[in-house]
PDB file of the backbone (N, CA, C, O) and the ligand in Angstrom, with CONECT records:
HET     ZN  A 101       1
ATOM      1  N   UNK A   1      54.009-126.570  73.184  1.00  0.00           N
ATOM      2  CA  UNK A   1      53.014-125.503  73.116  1.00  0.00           C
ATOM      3  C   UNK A   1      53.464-124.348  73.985  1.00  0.00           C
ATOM      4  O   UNK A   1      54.075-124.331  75.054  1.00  0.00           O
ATOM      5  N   UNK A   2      53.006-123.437  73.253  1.00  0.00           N
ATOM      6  CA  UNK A   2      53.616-122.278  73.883  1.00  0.00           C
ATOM      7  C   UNK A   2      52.930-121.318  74.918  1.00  0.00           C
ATOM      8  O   UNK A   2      52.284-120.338  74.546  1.00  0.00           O
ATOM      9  N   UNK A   3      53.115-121.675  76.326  1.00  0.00           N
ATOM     10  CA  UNK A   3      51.753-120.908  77.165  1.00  0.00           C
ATOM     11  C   UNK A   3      52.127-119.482  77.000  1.00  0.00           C
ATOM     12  O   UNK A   3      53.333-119.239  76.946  1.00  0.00           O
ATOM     13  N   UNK A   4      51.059-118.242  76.887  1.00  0.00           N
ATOM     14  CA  UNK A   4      51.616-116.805  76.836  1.00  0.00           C
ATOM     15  C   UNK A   4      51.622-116.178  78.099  1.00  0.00           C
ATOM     16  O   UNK A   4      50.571-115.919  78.685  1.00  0.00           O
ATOM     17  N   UNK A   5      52.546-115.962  78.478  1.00  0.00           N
ATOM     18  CA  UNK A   5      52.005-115.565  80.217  1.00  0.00           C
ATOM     19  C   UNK A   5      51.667-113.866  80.181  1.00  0.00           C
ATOM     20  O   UNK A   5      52.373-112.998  79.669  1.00  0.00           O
ATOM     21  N   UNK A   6      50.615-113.724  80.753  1.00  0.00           N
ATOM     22  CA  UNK A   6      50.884-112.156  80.718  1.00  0.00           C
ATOM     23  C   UNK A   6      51.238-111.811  82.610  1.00  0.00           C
ATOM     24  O   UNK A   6      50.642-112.066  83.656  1.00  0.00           O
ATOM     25  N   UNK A   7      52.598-111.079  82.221  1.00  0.00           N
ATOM     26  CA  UNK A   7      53.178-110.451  83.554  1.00  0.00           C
ATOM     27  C   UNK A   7      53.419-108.951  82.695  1.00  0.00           C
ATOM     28  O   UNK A   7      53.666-108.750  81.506  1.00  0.00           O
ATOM     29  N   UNK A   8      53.224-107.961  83.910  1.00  0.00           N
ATOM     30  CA  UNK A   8      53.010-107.078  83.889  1.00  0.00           C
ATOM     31  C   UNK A   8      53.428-106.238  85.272  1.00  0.00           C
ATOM     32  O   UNK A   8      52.972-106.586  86.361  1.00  0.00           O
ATOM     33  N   UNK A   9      54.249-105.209  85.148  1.00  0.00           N
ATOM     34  CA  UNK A   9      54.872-104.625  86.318  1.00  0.00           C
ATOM     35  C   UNK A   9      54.405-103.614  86.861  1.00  0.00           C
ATOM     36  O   UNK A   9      54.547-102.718  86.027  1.00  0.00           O
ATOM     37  N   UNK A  10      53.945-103.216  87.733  1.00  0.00           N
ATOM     38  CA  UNK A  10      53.204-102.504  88.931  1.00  0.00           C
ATOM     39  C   UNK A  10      53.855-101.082  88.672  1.00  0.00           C
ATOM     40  O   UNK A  10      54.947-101.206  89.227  1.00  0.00           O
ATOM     41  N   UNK A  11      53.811 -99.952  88.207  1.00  0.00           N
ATOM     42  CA  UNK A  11      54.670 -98.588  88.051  1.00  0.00           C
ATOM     43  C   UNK A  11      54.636 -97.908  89.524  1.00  0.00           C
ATOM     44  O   UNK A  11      55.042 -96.798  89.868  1.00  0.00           O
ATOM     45  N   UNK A  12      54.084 -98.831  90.201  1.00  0.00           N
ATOM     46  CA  UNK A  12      54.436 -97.894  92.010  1.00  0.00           C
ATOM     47  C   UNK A  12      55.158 -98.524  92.732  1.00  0.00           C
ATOM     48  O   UNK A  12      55.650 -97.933  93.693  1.00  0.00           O
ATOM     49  N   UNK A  13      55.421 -99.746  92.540  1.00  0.00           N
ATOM     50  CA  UNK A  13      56.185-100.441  93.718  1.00  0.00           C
ATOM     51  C   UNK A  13      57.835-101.648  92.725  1.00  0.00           C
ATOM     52  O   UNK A  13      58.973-101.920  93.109  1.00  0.00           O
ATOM     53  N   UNK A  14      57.117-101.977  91.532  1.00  0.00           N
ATOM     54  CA  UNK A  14      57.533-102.382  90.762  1.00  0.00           C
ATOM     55  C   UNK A  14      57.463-104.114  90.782  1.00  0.00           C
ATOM     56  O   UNK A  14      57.886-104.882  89.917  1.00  0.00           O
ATOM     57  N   UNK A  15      57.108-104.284  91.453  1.00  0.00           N
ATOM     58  CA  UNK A  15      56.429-105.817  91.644  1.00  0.00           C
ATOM     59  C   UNK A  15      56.197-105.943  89.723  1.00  0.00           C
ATOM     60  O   UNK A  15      55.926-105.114  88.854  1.00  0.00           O
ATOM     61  N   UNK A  16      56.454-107.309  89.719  1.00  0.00           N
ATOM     62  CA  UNK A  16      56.219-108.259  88.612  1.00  0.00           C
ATOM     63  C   UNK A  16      55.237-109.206  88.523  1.00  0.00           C
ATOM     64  O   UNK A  16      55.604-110.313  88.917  1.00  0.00           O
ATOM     65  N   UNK A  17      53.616-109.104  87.966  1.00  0.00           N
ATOM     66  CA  UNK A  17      52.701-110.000  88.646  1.00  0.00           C
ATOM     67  C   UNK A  17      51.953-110.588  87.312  1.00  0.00           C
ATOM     68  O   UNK A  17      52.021-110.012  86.226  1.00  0.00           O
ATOM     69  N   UNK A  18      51.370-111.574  87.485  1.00  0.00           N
ATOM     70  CA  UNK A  18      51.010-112.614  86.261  1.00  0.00           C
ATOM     71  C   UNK A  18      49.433-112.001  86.340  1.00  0.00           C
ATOM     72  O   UNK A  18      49.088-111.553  87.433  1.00  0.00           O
ATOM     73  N   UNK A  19      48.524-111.966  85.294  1.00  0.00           N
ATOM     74  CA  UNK A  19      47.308-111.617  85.070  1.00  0.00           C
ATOM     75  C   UNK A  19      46.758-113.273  84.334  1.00  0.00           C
ATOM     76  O   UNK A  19      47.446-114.105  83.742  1.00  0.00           O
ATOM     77  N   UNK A  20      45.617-113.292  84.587  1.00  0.00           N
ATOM     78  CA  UNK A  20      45.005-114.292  84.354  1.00  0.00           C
ATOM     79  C   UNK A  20      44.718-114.805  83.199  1.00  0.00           C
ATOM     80  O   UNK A  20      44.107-114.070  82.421  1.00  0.00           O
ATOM     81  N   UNK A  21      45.041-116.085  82.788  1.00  0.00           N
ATOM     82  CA  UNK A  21      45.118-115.854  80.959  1.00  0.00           C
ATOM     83  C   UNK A  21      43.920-115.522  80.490  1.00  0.00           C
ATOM     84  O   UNK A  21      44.017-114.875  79.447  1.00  0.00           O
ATOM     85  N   UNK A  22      42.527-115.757  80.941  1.00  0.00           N
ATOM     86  CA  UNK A  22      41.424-115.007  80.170  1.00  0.00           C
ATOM     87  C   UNK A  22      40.743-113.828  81.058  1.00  0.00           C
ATOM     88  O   UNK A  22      39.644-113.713  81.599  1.00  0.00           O
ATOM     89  N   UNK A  23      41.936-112.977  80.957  1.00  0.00           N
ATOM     90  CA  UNK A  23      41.479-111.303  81.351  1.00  0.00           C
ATOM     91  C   UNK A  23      41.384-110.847  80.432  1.00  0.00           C
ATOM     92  O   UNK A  23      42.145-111.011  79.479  1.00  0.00           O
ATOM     93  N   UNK A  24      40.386-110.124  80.469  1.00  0.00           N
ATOM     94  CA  UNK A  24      39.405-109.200  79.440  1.00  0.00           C
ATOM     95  C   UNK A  24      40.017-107.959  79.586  1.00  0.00           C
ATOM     96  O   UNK A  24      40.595-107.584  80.606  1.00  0.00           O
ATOM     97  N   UNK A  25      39.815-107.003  78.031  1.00  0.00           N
ATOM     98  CA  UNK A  25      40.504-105.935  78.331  1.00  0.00           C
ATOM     99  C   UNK A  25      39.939-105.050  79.040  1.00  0.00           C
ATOM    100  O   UNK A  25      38.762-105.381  78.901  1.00  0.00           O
ATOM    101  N   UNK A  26      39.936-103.875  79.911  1.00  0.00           N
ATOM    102  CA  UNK A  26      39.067-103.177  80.502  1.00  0.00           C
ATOM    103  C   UNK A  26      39.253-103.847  81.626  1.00  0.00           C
ATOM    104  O   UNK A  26      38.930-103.076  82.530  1.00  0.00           O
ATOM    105  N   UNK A  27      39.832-105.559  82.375  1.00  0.00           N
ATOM    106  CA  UNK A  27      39.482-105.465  83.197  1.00  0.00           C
ATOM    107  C   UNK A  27      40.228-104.426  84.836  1.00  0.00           C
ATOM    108  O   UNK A  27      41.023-103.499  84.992  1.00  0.00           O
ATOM    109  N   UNK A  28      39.826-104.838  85.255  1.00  0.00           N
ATOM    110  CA  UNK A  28      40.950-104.075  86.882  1.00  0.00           C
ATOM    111  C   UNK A  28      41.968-105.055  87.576  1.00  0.00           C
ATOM    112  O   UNK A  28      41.625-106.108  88.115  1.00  0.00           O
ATOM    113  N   UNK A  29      43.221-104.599  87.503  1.00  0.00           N
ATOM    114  CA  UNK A  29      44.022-105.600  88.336  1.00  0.00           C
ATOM    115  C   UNK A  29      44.961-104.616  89.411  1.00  0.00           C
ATOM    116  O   UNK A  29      45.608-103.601  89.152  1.00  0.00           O
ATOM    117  N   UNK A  30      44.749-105.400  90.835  1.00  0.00           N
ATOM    118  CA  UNK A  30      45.234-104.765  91.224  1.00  0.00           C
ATOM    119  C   UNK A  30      46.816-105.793  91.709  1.00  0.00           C
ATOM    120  O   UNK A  30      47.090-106.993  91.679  1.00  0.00           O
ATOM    121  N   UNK A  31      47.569-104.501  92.139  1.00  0.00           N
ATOM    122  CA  UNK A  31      49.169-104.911  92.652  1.00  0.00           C
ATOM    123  C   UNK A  31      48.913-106.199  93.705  1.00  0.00           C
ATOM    124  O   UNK A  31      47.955-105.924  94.428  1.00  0.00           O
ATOM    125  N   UNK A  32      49.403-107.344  93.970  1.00  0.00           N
ATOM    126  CA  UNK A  32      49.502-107.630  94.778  1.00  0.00           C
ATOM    127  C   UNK A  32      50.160-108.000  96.012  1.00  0.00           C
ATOM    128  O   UNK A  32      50.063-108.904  96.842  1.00  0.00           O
ATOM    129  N   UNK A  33      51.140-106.565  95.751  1.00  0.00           N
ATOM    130  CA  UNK A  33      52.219-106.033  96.815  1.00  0.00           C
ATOM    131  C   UNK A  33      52.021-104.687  97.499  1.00  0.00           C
ATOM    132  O   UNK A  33      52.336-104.407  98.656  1.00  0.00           O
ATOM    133  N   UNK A  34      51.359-103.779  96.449  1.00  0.00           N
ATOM    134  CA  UNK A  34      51.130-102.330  97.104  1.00  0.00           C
ATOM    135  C   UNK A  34      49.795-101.993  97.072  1.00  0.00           C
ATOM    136  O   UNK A  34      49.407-100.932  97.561  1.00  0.00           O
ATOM    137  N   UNK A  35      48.837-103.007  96.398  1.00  0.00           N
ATOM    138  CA  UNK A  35      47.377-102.976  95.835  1.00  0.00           C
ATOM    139  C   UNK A  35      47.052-101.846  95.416  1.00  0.00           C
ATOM    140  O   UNK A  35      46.135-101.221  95.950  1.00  0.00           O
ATOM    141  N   UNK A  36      47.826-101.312  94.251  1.00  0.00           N
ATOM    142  CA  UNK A  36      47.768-100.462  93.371  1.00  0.00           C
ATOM    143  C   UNK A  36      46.548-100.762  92.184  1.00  0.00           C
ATOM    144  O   UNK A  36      46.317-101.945  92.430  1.00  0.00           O
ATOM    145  N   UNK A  37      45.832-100.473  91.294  1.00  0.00           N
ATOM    146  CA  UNK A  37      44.610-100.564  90.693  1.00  0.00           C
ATOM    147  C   UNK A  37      45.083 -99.983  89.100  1.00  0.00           C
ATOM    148  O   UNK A  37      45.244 -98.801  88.794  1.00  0.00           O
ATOM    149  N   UNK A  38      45.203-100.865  88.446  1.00  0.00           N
ATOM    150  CA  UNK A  38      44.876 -99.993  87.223  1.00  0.00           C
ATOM    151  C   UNK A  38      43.812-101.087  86.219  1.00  0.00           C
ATOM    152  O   UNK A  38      43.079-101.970  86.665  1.00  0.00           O
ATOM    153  N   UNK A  39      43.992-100.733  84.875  1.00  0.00           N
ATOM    154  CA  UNK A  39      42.969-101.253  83.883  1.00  0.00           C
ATOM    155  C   UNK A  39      43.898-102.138  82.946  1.00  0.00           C
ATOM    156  O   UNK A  39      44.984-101.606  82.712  1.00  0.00           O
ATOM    157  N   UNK A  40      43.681-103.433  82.339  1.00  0.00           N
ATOM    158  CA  UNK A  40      44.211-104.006  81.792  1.00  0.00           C
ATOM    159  C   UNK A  40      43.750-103.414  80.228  1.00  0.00           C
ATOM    160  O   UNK A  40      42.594-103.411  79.806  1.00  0.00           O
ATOM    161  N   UNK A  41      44.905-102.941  79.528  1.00  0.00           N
ATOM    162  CA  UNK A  41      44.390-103.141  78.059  1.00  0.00           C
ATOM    163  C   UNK A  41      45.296-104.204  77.187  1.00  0.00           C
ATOM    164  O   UNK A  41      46.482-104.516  77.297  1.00  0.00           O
ATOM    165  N   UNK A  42      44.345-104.604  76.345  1.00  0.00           N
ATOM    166  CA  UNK A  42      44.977-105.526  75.732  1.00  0.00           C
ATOM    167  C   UNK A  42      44.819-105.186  74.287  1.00  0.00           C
ATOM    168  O   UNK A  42      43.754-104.898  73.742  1.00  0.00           O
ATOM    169  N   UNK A  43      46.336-105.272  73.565  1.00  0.00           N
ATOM    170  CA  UNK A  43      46.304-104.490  72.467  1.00  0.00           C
ATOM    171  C   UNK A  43      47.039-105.898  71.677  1.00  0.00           C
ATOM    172  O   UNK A  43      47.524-106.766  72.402  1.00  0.00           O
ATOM    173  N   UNK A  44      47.076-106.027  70.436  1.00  0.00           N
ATOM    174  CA  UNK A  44      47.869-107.118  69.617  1.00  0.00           C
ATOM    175  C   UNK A  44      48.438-108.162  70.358  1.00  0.00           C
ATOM    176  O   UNK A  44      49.632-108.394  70.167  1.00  0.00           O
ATOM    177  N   UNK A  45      47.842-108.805  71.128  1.00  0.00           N
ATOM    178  CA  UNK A  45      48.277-109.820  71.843  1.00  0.00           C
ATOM    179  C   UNK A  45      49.549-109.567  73.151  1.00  0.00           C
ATOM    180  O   UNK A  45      50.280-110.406  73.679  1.00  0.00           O
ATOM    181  N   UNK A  46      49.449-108.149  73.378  1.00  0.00           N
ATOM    182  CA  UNK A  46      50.796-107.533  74.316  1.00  0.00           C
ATOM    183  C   UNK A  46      49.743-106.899  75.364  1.00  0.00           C
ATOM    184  O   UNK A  46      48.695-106.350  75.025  1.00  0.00           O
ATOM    185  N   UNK A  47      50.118-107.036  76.474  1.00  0.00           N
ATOM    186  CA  UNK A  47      49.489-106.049  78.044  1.00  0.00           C
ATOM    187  C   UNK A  47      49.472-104.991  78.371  1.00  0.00           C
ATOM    188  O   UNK A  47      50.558-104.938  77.793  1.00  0.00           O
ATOM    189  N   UNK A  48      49.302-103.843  78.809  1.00  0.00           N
ATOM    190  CA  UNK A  48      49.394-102.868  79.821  1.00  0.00           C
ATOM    191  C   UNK A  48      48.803-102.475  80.047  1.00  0.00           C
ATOM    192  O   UNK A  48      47.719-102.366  79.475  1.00  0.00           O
ATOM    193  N   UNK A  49      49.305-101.798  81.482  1.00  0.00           N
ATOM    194  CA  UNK A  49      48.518-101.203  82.311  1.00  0.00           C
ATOM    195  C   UNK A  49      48.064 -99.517  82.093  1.00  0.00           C
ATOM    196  O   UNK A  49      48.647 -98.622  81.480  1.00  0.00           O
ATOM    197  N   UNK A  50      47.033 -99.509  82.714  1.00  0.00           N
ATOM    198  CA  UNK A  50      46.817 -98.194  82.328  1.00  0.00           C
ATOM    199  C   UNK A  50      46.251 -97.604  83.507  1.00  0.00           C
ATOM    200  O   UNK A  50      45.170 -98.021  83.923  1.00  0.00           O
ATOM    201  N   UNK A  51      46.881 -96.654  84.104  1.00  0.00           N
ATOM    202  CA  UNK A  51      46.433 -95.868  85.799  1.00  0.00           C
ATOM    203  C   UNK A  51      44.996 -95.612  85.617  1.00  0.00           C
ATOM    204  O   UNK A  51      44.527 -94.987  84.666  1.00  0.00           O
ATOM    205  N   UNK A  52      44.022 -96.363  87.014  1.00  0.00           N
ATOM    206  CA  UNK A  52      43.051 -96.565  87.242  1.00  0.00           C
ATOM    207  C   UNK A  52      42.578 -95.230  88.354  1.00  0.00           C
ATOM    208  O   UNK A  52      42.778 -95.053  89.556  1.00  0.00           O
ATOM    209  N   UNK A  53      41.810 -94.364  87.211  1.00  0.00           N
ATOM    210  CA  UNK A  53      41.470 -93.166  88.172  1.00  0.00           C
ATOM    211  C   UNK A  53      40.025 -93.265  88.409  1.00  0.00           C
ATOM    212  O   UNK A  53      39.279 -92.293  88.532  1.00  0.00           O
ATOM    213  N   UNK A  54      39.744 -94.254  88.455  1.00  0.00           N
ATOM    214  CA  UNK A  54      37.841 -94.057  88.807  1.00  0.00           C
ATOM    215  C   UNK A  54      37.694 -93.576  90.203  1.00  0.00           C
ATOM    216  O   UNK A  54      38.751 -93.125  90.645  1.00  0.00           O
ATOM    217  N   UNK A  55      36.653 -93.539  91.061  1.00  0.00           N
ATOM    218  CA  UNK A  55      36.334 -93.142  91.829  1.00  0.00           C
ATOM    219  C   UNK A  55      36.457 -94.342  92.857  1.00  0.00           C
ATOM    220  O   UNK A  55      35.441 -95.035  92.922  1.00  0.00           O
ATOM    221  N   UNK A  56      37.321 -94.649  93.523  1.00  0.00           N
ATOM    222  CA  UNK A  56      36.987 -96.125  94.626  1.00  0.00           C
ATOM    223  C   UNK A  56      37.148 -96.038  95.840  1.00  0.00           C
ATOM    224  O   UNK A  56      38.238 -96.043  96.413  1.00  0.00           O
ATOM    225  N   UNK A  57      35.878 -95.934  96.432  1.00  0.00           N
ATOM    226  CA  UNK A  57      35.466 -95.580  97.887  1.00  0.00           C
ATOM    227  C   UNK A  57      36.531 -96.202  98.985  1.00  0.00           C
ATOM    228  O   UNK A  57      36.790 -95.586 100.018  1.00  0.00           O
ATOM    229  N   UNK A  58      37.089 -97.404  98.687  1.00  0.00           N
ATOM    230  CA  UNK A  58      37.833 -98.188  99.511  1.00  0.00           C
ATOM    231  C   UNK A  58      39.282 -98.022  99.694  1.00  0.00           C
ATOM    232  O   UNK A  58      40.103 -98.564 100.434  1.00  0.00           O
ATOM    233  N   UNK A  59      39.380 -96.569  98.264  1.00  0.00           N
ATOM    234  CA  UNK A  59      41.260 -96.990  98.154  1.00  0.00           C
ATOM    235  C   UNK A  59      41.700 -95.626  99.432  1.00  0.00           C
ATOM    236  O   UNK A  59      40.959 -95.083 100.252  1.00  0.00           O
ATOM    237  N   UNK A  60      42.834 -95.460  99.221  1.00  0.00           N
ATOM    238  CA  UNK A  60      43.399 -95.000 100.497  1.00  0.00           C
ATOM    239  C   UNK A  60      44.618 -95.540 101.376  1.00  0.00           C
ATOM    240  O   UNK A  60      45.462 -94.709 101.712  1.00  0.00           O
ATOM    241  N   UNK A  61      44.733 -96.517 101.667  1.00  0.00           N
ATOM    242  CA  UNK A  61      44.963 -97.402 102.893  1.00  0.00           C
ATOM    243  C   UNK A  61      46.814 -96.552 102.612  1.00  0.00           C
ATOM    244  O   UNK A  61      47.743 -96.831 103.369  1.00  0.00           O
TER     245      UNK A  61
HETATM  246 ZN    ZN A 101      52.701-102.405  93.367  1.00  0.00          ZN2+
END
């Protein structure tokens, strides 16, 4: 059986990181090397990311 992994690469730091197999599209993942934020879309069974410009009181660092 064939597990589908979804990895997906960080466009700021370039980290290579696995997303959870039942992530929803829309959801938020962040880097977990530079804790970069974007939006998961999920299109024909393939990943990406898409730069997360909402408003988030916490980012910065
Ligand atoms: Zn990163």
């Amino acid at each position: 059986m064939a597990t589908q992994k979804l990895v997906v690469q960080c466009k700021v730091c370039g980290t290579e990181f696995e997303l959870p197999e039942d992530v929803m599209d829309g959801e938020i993942a962040s880097c977990p090397t530079c804790g970069a934020r974007y939006i998961v879309r999920l299109k024909g069974g393939s990943v990406t990311l898409e730069e997360f410009k909402g408003d988030v009181e916490d980012y910065g660092e």
